[in-house]
C-alpha positions as CSV (number, residue, x, y, z in Angstrom):
1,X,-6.6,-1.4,-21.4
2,X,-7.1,-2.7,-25.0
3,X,-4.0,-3.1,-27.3
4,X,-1.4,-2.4,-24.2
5,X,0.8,-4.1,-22.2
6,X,-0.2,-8.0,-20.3
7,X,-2.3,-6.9,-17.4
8,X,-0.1,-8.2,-14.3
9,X,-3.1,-10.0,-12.2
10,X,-1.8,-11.2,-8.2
11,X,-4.8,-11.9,-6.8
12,X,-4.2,-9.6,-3.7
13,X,-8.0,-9.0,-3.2
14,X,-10.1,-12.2,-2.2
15,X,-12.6,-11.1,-4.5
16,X,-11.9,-8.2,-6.4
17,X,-13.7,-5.2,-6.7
18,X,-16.6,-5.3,-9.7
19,X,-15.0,-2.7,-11.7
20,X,-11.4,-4.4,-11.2
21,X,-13.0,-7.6,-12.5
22,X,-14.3,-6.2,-15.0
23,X,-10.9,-4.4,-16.2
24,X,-9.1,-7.7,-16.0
25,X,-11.8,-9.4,-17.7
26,X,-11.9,-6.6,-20.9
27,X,-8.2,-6.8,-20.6
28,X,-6.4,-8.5,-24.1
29,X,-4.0,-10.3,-22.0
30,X,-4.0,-11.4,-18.4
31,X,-0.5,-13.0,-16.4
32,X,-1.1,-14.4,-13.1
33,X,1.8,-13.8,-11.1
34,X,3.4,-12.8,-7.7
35,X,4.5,-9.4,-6.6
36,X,8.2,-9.8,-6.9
37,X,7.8,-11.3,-10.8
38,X,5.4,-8.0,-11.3
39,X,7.6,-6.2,-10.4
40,X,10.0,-6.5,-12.2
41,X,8.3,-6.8,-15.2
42,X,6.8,-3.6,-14.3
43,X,10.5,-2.1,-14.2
44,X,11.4,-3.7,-17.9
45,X,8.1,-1.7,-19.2
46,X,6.2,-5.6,-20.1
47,X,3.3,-5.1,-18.3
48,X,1.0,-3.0,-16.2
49,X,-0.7,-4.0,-13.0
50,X,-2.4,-2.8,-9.7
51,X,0.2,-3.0,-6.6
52,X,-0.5,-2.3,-3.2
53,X,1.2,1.4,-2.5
54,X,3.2,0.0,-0.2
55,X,4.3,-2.3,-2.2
56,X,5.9,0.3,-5.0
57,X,5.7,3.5,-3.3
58,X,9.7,4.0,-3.0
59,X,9.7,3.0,-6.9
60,X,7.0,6.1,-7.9
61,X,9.5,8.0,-5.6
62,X,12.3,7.1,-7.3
63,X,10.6,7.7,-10.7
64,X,11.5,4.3,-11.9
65,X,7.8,3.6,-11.9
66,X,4.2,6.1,-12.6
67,X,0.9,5.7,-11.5
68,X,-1.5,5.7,-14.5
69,X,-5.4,6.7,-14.1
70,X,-7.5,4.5,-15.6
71,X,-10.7,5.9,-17.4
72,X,-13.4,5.4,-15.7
73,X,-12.2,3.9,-12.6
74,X,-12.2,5.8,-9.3
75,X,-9.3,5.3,-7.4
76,X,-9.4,1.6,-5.5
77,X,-8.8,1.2,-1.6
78,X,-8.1,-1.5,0.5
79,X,-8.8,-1.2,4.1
80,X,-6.0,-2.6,6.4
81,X,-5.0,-1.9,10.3
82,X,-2.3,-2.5,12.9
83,X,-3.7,-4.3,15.7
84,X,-2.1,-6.3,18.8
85,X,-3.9,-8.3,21.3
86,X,-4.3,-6.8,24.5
87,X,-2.3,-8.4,27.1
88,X,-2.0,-6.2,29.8
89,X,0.7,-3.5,30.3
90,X,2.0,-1.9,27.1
91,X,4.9,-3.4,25.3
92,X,8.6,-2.7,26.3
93,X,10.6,0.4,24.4
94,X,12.2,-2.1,21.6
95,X,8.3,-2.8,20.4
96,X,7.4,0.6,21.0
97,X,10.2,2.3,18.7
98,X,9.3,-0.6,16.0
99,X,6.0,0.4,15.9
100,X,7.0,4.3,15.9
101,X,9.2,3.5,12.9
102,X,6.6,1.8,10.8
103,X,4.4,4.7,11.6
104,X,7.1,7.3,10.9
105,X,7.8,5.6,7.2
106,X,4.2,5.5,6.5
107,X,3.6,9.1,7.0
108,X,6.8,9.8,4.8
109,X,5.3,7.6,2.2
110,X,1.7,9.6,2.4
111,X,0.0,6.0,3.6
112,X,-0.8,7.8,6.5
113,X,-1.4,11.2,7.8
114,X,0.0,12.8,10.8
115,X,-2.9,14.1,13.2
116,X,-1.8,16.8,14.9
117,X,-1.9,15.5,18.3
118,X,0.1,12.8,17.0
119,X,3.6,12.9,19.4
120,X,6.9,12.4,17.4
121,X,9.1,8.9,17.7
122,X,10.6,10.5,20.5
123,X,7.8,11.6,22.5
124,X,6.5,7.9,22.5
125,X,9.4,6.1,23.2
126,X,8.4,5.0,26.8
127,X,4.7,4.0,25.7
128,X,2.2,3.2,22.7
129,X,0.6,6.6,21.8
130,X,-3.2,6.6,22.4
131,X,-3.8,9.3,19.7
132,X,-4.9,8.3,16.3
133,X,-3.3,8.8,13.0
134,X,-5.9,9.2,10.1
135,X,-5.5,6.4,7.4
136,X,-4.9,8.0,3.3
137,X,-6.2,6.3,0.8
138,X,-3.8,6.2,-2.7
């Protein structure tokens, strides 16, 4: 990343992976700030940095931003999970259809992958769904 754009660091690792170090350390200029400032500079082509997918997903959509590959790096993961504390019977249909809607965006994003024994929005509308849905890696 020598001679290009500042290097948009936020910090959304604890520690960072060694070979993400080590392309923030080689890079020529580093700016610490948050997502929404990154962003946007992003947008106005004065800077590159490495977002959560989540984070600009609809943007690479939308073709208002690109993924790059960087040489030499393999492609960087961060682990995450929806959990809830178990507290007896299963959570009334307002909960339910929230969670089916997070879960029906991720798969439209490609966050997630739809098992196939994973039942529609509809089909899960009276209770959680005990079938798993396969976590995808960007």
């Amino acid at each position: 990343m020598h001679g290009s754009r500042p290097l948009l660091w936020m910090g959304w690792w604890p520690t960072p992976p060694p070979r993400l170090a080590a392309v923030r350390d080689g890079a020529s200029q580093v700016v610490d700030v948050p997502f929404a400032t990154a962003i946007q500079l992003a947008l106005v082509d004065a800077g590159v940095g490495f977002f959560p997918w989540l984070v600009v997903a609809d943007l690479v959509a939308e073709g208002r931003l690109r993924t790059l590959d960087v040489r030499g790096l393999p492609p960087l993961e961060r682990r995450s999970a929806l959990v809830r504390v178990d507290l007896g019977p299963p959570p009334g249909s307002e909960i339910t259809a929230l969670a089916n809607v997070i879960r029906d965006r991720a798969i439209s994003l490609g966050v997630i992958a739809e098992s196939p024994a994973t039942p529609s929005s509809s089909e899960t509308a009276n209770g959680p769904s005990t079938t798993r849905t396969k976590v995808r890696s960007k």
